[in-house]
BASE-455352 format. One line per 8 residues: their letters; for each residue x, y, z of C-alpha. Coordinates in steps of 0.1 Angstrom, whole numbers, plus 5000, padded with zeros to 4 digits. Layout:
! BASE-455352
A> X,Y,Z; ...
This chain:
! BASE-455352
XXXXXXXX> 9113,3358,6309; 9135,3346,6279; 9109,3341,6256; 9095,3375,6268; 9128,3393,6263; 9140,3382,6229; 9099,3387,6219; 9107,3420,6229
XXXXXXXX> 9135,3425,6215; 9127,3415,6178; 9094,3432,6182; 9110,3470,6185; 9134,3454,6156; 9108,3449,6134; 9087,3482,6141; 9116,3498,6138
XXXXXXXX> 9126,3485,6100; 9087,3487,6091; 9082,3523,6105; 9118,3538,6090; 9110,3515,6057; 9076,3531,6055; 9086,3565,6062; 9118,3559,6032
XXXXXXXX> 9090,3543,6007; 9068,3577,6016; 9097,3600,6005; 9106,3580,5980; 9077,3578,5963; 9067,3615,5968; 9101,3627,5949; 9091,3597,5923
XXXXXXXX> 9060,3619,5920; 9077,3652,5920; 9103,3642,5897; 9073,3623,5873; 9052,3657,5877; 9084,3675,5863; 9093,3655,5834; 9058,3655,5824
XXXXXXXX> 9054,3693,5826; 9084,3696,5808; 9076,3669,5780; 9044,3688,5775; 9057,3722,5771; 9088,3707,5746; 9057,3688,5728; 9039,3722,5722
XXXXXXXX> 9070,3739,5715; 9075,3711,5689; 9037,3715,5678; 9039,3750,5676; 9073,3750,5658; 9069,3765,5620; 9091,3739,5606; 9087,3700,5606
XXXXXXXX> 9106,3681,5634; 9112,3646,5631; 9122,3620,5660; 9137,3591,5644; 9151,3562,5655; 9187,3548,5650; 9177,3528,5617; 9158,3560,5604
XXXXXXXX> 9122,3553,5611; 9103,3581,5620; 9089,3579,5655; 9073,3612,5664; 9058,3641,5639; 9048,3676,5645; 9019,3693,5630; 9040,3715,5606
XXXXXXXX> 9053,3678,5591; 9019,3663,5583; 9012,3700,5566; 9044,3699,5549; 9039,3663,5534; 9002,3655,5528; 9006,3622,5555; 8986,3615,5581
XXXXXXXX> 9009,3609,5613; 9002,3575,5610; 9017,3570,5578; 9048,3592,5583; 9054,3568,5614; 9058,3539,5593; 9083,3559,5568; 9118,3556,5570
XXXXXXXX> 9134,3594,5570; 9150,3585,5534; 9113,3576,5519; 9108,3614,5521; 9132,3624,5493; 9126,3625,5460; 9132,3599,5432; 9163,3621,5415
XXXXXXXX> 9174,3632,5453; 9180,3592,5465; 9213,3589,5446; 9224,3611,5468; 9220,3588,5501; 9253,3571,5505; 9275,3601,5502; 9248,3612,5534
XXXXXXXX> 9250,3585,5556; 9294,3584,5553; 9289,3622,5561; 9265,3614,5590; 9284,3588,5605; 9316,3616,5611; 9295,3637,5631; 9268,3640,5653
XXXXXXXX> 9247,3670,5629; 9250,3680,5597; 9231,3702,5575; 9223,3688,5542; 9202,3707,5515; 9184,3685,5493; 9150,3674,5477; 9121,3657,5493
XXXXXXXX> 9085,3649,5478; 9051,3656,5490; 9023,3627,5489; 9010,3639,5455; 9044,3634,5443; 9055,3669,5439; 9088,3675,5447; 9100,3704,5466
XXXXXXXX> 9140,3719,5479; 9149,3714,5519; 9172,3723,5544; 9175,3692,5566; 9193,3698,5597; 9201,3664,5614; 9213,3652,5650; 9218,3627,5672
XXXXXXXX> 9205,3635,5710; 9198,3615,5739; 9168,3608,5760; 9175,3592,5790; 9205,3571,5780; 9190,3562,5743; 9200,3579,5713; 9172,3591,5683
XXXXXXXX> 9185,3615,5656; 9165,3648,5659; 9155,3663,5618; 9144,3698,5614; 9132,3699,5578; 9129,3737,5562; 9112,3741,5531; 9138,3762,5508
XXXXXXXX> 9114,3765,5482; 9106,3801,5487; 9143,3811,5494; 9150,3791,5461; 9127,3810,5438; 9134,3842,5454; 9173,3835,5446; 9165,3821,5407
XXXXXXXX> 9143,3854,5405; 9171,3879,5422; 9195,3866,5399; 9171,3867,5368; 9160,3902,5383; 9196,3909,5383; 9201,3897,5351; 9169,3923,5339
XXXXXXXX> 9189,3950,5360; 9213,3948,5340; 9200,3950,5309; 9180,3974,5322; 9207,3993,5331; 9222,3988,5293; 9185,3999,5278; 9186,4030,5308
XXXXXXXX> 9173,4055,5281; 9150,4032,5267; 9136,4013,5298; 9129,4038,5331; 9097,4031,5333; 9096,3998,5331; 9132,4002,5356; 9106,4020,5379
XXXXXXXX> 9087,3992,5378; 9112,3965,5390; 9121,3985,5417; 9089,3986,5431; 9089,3945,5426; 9122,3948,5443; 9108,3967,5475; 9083,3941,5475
XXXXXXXX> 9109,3911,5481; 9128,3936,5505; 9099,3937,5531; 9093,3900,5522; 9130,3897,5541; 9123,3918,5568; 9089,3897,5569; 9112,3864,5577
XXXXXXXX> 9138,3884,5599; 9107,3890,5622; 9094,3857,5622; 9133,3845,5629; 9134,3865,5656; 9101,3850,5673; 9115,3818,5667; 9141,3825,5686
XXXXXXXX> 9125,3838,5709; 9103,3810,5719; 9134,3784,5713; 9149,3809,5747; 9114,3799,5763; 9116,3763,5758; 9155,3765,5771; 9145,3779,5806
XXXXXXXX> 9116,3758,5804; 9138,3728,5801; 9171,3744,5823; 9188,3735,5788; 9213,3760,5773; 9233,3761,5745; 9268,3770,5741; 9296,3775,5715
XXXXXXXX> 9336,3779,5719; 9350,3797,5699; 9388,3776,5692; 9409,3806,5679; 9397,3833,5703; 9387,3814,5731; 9359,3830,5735; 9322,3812,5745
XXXXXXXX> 9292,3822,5730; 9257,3814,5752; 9225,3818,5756; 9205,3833,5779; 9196,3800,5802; 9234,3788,5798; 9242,3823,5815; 9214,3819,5845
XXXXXXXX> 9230,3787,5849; 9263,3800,5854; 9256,3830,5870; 9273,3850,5843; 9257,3889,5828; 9254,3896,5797; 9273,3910,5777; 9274,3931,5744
XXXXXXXX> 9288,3911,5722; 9272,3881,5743; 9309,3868,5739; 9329,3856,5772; 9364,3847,5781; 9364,3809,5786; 9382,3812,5820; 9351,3829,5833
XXXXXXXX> 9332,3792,5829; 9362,3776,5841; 9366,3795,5867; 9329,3781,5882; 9340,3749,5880; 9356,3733,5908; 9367,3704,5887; 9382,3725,5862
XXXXXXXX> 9408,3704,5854; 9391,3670,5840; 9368,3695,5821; 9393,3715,5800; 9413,3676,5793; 9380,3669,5785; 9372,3698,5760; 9411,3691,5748
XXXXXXXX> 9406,3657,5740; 9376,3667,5716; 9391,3691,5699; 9427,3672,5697; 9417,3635,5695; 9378,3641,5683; 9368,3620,5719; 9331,3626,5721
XXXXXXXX> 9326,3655,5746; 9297,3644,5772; 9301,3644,5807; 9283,3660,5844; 9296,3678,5872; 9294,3705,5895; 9296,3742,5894; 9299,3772,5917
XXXXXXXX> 9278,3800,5898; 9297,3832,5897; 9265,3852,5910; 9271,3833,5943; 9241,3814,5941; 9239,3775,5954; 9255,3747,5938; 9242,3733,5908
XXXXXXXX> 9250,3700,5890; 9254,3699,5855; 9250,3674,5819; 9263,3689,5791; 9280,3674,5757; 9294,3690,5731; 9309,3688,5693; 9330,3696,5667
XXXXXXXX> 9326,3720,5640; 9346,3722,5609; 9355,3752,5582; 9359,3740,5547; 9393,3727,5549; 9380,3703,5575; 9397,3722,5600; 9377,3723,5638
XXXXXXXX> 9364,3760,5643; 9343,3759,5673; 9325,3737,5697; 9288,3737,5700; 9274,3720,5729; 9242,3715,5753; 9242,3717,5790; 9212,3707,5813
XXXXXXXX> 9207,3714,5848; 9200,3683,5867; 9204,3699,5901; 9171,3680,5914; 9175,3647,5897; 9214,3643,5911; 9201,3653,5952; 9170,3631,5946
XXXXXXXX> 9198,3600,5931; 9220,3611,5963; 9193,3610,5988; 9178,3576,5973; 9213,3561,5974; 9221,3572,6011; 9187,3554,6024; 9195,3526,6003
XXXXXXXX> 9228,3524,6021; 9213,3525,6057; 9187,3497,6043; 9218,3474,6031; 9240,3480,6064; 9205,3464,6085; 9201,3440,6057; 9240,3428,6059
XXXXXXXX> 9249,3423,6095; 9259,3396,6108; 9235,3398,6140; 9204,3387,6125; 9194,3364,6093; 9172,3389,6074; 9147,3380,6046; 9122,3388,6020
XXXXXXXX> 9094,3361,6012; 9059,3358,6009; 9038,3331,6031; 9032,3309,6005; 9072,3291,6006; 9092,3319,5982; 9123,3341,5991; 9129,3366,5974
XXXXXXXX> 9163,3382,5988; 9182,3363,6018; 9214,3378,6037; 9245,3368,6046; 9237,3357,6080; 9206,3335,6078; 9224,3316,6045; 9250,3306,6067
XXXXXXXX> 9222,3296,6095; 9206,3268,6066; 9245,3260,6054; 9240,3275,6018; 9259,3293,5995; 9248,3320,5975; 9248,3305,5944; 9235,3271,5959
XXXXXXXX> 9207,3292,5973; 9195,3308,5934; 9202,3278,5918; 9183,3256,5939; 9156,3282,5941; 9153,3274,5985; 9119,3280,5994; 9115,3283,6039
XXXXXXXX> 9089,3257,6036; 9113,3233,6021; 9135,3234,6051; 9109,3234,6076; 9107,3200,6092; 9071,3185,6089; 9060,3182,6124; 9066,3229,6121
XXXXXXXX> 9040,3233,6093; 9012,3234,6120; 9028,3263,6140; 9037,3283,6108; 9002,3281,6095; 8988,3294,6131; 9022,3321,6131; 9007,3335,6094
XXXXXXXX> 8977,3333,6105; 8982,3354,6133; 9003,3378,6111; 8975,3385,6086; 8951,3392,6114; 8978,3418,6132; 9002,3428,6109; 9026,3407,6129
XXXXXXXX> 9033,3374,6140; 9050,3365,6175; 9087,3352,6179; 9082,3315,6179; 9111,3287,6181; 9117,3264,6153; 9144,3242,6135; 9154,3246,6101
XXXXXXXX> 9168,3216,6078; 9205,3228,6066; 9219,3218,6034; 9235,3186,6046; 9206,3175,6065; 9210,3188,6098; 9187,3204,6116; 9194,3240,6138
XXXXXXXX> 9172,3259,6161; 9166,3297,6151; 9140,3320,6167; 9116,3337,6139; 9093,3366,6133; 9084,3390,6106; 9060,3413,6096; 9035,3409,6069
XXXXXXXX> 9034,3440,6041; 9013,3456,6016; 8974,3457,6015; 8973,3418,6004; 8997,3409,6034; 9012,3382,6017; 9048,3394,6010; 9070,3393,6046
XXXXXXXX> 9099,3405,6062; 9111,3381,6083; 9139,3377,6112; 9159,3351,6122; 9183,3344,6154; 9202,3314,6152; 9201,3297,6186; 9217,3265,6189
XXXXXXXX> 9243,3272,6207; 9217,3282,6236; 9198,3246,6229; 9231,3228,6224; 9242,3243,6266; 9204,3239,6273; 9206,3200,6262; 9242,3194,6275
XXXXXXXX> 9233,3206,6313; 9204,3184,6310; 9228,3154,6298; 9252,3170,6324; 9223,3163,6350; 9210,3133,6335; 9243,3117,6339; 9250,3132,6375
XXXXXXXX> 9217,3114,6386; 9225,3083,6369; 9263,3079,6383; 9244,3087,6421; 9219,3061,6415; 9244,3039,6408; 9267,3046,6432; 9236,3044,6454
XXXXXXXX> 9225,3005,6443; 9263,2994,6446; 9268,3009,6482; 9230,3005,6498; 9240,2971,6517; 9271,2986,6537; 9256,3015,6555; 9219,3030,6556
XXXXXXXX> 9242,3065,6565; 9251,3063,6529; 9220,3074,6515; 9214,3101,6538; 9245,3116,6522; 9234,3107,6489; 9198,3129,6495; 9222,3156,6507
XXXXXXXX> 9243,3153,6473; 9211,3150,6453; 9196,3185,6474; 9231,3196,6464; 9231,3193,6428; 9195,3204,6428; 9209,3237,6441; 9237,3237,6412
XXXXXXXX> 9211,3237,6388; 9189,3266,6397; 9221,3288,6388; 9224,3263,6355; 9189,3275,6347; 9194,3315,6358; 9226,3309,6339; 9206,3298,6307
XXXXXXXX> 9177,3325,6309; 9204,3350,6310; 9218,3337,6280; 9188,3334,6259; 9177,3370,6267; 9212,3387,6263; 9198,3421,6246; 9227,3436,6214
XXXXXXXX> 9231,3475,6210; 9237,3477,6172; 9257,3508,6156; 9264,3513,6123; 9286,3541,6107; 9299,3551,6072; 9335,3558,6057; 9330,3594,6070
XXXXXXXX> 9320,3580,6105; 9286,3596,6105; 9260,3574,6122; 9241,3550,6100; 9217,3533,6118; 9215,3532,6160; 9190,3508,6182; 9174,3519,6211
XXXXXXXX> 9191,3492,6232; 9226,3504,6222; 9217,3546,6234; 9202,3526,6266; 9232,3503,6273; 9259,3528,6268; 9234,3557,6285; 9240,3583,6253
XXXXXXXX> 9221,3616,6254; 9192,3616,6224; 9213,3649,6213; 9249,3634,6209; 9232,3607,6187; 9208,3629,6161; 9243,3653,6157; 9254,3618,6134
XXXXXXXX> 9289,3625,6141; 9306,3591,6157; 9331,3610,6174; 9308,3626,6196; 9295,3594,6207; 9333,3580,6213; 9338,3608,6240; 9306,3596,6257
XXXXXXXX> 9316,3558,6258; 9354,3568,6265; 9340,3582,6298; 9323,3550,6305; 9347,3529,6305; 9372,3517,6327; 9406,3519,6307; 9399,3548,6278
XXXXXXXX> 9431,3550,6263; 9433,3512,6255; 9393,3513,6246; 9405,3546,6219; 9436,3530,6209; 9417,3495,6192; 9393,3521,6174; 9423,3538,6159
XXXXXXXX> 9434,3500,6149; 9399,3491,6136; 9400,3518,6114; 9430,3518,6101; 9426,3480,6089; 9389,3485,6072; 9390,3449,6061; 9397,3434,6104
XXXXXXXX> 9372,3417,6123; 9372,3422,6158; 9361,3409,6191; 9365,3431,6224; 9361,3426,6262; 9349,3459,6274; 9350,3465,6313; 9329,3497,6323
XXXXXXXX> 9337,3522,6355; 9301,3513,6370; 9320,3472,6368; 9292,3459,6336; 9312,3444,6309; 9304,3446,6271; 9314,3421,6243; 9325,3446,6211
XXXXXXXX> 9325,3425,6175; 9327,3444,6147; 9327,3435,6112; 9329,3460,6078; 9299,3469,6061; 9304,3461,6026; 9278,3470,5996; 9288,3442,5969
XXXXXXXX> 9326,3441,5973; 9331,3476,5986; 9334,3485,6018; 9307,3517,6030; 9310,3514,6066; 9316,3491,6098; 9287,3480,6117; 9293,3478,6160
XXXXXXXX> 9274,3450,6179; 9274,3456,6220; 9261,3423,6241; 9260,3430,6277; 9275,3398,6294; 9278,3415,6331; 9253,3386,6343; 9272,3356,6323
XXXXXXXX> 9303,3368,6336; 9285,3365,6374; 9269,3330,6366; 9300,3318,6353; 9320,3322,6393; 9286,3307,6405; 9293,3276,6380; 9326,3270,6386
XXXXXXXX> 9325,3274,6427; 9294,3246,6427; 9315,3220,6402; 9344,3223,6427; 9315,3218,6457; 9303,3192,6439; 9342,3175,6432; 9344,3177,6472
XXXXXXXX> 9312,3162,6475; 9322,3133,6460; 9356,3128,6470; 9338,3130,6506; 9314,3103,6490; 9343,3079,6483; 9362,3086,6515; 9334,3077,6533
XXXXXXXX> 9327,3046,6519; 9361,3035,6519; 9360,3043,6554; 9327,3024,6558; 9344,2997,6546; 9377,2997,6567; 9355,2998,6599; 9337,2962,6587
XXXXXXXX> 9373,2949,6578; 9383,2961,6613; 9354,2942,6624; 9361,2909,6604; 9394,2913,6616; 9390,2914,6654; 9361,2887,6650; 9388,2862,6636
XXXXXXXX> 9408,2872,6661; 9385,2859,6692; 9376,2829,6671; 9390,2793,6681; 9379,2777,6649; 9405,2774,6620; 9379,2774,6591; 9356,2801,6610
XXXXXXXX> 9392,2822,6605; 9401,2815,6573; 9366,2823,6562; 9370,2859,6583; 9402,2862,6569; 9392,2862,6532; 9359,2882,6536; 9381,2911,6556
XXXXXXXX> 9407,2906,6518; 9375,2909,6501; 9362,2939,6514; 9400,2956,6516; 9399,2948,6474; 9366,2972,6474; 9382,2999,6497; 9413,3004,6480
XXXXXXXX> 9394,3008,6445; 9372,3038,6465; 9406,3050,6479; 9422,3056,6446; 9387,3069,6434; 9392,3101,6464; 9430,3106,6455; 9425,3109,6420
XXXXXXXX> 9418,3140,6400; 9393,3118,6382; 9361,3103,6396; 9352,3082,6364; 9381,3061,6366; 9412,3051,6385; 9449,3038,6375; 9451,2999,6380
XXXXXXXX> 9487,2992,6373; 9493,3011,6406; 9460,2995,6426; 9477,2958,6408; 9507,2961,6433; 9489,2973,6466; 9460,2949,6463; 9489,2924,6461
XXXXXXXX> 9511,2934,6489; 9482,2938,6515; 9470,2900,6509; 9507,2890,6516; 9507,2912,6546; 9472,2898,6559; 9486,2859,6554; 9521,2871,6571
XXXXXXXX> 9541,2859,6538; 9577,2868,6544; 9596,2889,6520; 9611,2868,6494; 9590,2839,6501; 9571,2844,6469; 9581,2868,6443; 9555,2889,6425
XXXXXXXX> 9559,2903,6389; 9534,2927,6377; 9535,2941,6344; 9509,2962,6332; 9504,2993,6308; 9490,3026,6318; 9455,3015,6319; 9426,3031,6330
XXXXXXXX> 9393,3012,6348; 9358,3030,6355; 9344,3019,6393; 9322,2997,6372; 9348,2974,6363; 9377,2978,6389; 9351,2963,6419; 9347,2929,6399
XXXXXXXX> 9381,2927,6387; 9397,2937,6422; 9374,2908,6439; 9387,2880,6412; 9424,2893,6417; 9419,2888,6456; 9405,2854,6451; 9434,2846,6425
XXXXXXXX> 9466,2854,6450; 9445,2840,6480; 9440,2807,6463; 9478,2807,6448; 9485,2814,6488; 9466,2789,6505; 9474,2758,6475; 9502,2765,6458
XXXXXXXX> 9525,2777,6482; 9513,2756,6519; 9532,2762,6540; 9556,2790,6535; 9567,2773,6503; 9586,2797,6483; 9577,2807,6444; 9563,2833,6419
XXXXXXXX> 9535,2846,6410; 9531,2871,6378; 9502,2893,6366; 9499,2906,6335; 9469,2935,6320; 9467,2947,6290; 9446,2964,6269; 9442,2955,6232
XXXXXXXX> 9416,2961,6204; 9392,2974,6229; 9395,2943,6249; 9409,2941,6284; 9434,2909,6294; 9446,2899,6320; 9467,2868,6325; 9474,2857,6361
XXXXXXXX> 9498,2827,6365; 9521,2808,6396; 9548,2786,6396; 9526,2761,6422; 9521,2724,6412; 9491,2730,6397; 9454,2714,6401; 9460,2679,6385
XXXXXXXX> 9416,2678,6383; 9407,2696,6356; 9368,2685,6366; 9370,2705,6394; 9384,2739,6379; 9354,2733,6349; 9330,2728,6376; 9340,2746,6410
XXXXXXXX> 9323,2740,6443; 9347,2760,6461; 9329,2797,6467; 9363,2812,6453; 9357,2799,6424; 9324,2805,6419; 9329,2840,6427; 9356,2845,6400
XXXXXXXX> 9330,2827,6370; 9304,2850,6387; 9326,2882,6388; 9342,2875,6348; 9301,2871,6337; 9295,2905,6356; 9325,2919,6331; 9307,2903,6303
XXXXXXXX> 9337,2884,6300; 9355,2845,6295; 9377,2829,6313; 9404,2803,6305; 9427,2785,6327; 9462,2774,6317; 9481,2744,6335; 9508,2748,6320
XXXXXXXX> 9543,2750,6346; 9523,2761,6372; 9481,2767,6374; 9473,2801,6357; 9439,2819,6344; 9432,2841,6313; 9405,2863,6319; 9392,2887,6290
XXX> 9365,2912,6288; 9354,2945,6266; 9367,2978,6273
């Protein structure tokens, strides 16, 4: 039933993370594809507007070797594409042009484009006038430098020729009456260049018009601000984006962009800082497009442009709409948050590893189930088979086996080996992934405290039965009665530990609800056990708003304002962990921890764990109402017997009594003292609130006092002195040591003090360095035979060597003013 339970348990666990992992990796990897599908559409159509382009484009990189070539270069130059790529941009110019190049690069390292006009030379060596327009962009966090190269040498001639046709004009005009015809016939030459310029107008225009293409194509527009008027210039895909018409002088008042900018504020310091402090001009954010369209998210940077006093006339800047990447980034970082909050909490050690011995990613929990620390655990590289014991490599064969035949293994119980050699019980199970199924996910529930109670009621038990049986051996000879009782108390504690065993079961199959919210308190992550423990409708829980669910558990429970009030405190101290005792109207009670949900060192959440402990709570009464049956038992145990035992001292008694023989009565007399010694230890045994041991210094005096009362001593007569410290005996060794006490004031009775003779006798126990002492002494005459103390004959004596071996102890006797003994023996 435990086994079946916790199976059961970590079963809908692990189908759970598989099928909501699965279903994430799905969606994942379908807007991976989306988002490929669109970058490659759109790489293709900028490399055929590139191809198409009239002019040469160069991609180089940031230590000016070309990377990427279009058509119209490899025209242009006379190089294959090849050999262009292995070029540096400078290569290109001409011999009497390269004196030119460190004036360039200070130039380019001011800005981020310039426009230089220079000379550059063909493969043949011929050189030929350019326009090179140069800047630095960036593709996906790397920066190239982007050349447009524009062969001037056309434009060049047709300026040396207007100004020499000028020049001819002129003369022309001098010679008038000399010249017209051959006036005439310039003009016509003239006319010819004219619709040459209308020719390049045209093709300017087409230009254009496919560079508009390629911006919608790419969501990219292009901008410039105007600094003086505040005005902003745009083209046609910068105003879709923005929602804005057209205009007729395609010239708008910046407030009408600010103005669609919620964050308006960090984007004109931003603009300010570029044109005040030259702080490069690159940022994202969000707009509201003044058409009343949806949302879009933005990239756009910008830069400065100067006049020829070096003052800044105008910005000119790119934006980008990244609208799909930023939800895609969103989305992807909300299910990665959902993943981490299972990953982190503290109710189960989670893991990634493979079957063959590697982990690849460990949590919180399970390193503090194998006593590691983060860092121990990467530098020491911990592989799960290195902290499996041996005599588990069998069963974690069969459990991958299993796994790679089903997918999944069964929850099995096993020990781990923590760092300092220790070993602790977890119960483990994971599911096997991928085509190969070699790479796991595996769970882990530490439970040691359930062995640890399942191994100290067995000691419990273990020890129960051993203190009856001896109590059993010891008692056997007095009464046969005495082990009827004895069955009863076994039958009894038989009966204590069917609730011991229910008590157990119910521990090892104690179900968790788990709930898991962000900073917003929308609902992370939910298990099934948690809707079914706190009985939540299917429709409060998919609404993902945590209040909701408060009102439903508020109605549960018996005191709601305090159950309200400490999640007001929990959430006004992110950083608290808490632990709650939850009492519900229908009388279950709840156990509440809850720790934050941290992501690194930031705190995203708090995750809720809910352990129903209606049934501890029950076996816990049943517990404690069978230890106090079983403290009566006992004490019943020990009054009995010490009953037992007054009855035969009765009988001992009354038999000296009808006796007519002196030695028969003396014999009686001491047998009765005997017994009374082994009474008195059981009567302290049923007083005390202990059963394991009793308080001698007390029993000392009474033992003493009832021998003088059973050989009629007179008060006075002879003075006894006992001095002893607050010492404790166990049964075992307060029966022997009673008996050699009795024998010790009888024999001081019947030899050193005949007769009604008056004198002392003094007893002194101690306990030092785990040894007991005790030192018994009277001021009698002494036993002049030493023989007969080394080798007794009397059954006295015999009994007190017997009794001090029992105690595994010595004896010594002192003769010293008196006879006395020294008796010693371990604690």
């Amino acid at each position: 039933f435990v086994m079946g339970g916790i199976v059961l348990l970590l079963c809908i666990a692990g189908l759970g993370v598989l099928i909501f992992w699965k279903t994430r990796e799905n969606e994942f990897i379908s807007h991976q594809l989306q988002q490929q599908e669109h970058e490659l559409f759109l790489a293709e159509r900028i490399r055929l507007l590139m191809q198409q382009a009239n002019d040469p484009i160069l991609i180089l990189d940031k230590d000016w070797y070309i990377l990427e070539v279009n058509d119209a270069a490899v025209s242009m130059y006379g190089y294959s594409p090849d050999e262009l790529k292995g070029k540096k941009w400078f290569d290109l110019r001409s011999e009497a042009a390269k004196k030119d190049i460190p004036e360039d690069l200070i130039r380019l390292s001011q800005t981020n484009s310039l426009i230089l006009t220079t000379e550059h030379q063909k493969k043949d060596g011929t050189p030929f006038p350019v326009e090179d327009s140069i800047r630095i962009i960036d593709i996906r966090g790397t920066q190239y430098i982007q050349a447009i190269i524009r062969d001037i040498s056309e434009r060049k001639a047709y300026e040396t020729e207007l100004l020499e046709k000028n020049t001819e004009l002129y003369a022309m005009n001098e010679e008038l009456s000399a010249s017209y015809e051959e006036m005439a016939s310039q003009q016509e030459e003239l006319r010819d260049q004219m619709e040459m310029l209308r020719q390049s107008e045209r093709e300017l225009t087409e230009l254009n018009h496919r560079l508009n293409e390629a911006q919608r194509a790419g969501h990219v527009g292009i901008w410039e601000y105007y600094i003086k008027t505040g005005k902003v210039w745009a083209t046609q895909e910068a105003l879709r984006i923005y929602g804005l018409p057209p205009v007729p002088d395609g010239m708008h008042d910046i407030t009408e962009i600010l103005d669609c900018i919620p964050d308006r504020e960090r984007i004109s310091t931003a603009i300010h800082d570029l044109i005040e402090r030259n702080i490069p001009f690159d940022t994202t954010y969000r707009i509201h497009p003044a058409d009343g369209s949806e949302d879009r998210y933005l990239s756009s940077i910008g830069e400065l442009h100067y006049d020829e006093e070096g003052k800044p006339v105008k910005v000119f800047g790119v934006i980008q709409d990244i609208t799909e990447k930023y939800l895609l980034m969103e989305d992807l970082r909300q299910n990665q948050e959902k993943l981490s909050a299972l990953f982190n909490s503290r109710i189960l050690g989670s893991v990634f590893s493979d079957i063959h011995g590697s982990i690849f990613e460990a949590n919180d929990e399970f390193l503090r189930i194998i006593g590691y620390t983060r860092e121990e655990f990467l530098r020491d590289r911990v592989k799960w088979t290195d902290i499996t014991p041996p005599e588990y490599h069998a069963r974690d064969a069969e459990a991958i086996t299993e796994a790679q035949q089903t997918g999944v293994c069964s929850p099995y119980e096993k020990q781990y080996i923590r760092k300092d050699g220790s070993r602790i019980w977890v119960l483990t199970g994971y599911v096997l992934l991928g085509d190969a199924r070699e790479e796991a996910v595996a769970f882990v529930l530490d439970i040691s405290t359930s062995k640890a109670n399942e191994e100290r009621i067995q000691s419990l038990n273990l020890e129960l039965e051993e203190r009856v049986i001896e109590r059993t051996n010891q008692l056997q000879f007095i009464n046969e009665e005495l082990q009827a009782e004895v069955q009863e108390r076994r039958s009894a504690e038989k009966k204590l530990f069917e609730p011991l065993s229910v008590l157990s079961a119910t521990i090892e199959s104690t179900p968790d609800g788990i709930f898991v919210v962000d900073n917003n308190r929308n609902i992370s992550v939910y298990n099934k056990m948690f809707a079914e423990m706190w009985q939540i409708p299917d429709s409060v829980l998919r609404f993902g708003d945590e209040r909701a669910v408060l009102k439903e558990q508020a109605v549960r429970v018996k005191n709601p304002g305090y159950f309200c009030s400490r999640i007001a405190e929990i959430y006004q101290n992110p950083e608290l962990d808490s632990f709650d005792v939850i009492e519900l109207a229908d009388n279950r009670i709840f156990e509440r921890t809850s720790r934050p949900q941290r992501i690194e060192y930031t705190i995203v959440g708090r995750v809720f764990s809910f352990r129903d402990v209606t049934k501890q709570k029950e076996m816990e009464e049943q517990i404690a109402t069978s230890l106090r049956e079983k403290e009566i038992l006992l004490k019943e145990i020990h009054h009995r017997v010490k009953n037992n035992m007054q009855v035969v001292s009765s009988l001992l008694f009354m038999q000296a009594r009808s006796t007519q023989q002196p030695e028969v009565r003396d014999i009686l007399l001491e047998s009765q003292n005997r017994i009374r010694s082994i009474a008195l230890v059981h009567e302290k045994l049923y007083q005390s609130e202990d059963f394991k041991r009793i308080d001698y210094k007390d029993y000392l005096e009474k033992i003493a006092h009832h021998i003088f009362e059973s050989y009629q001593i007179s008060p006075g007569t002879i003075l006894l002195k006992v001095r002893s410290e607050d010492v404790f005996l166990s049964i075992e060794k307060a029966v022997p040591l009673s008996l050699i006490i009795n024998e010790l004031i009888t024999n001081s009775i019947k030899h050193a003090f005949p007769k009604g003779l008056s004198g002392e006798i003094r007893i002194d126990f101690s306990l030092e360095n785990s040894r007991y002492r005790l030192i018994y002494q009277d001021s009698g005459p002494g036993i002049p035979d030493k023989g007969a103390i080394e080798k007794p004959d009397t059954l006295g004596m015999q009994l007190i060597r017997g009794l001090a071996g029992q105690l595994n102890g010595t004896v010594r006797y002192e003769t010293y003013q008196g006879f006395g003994y020294i008796i010693e023996f371990p604690a």
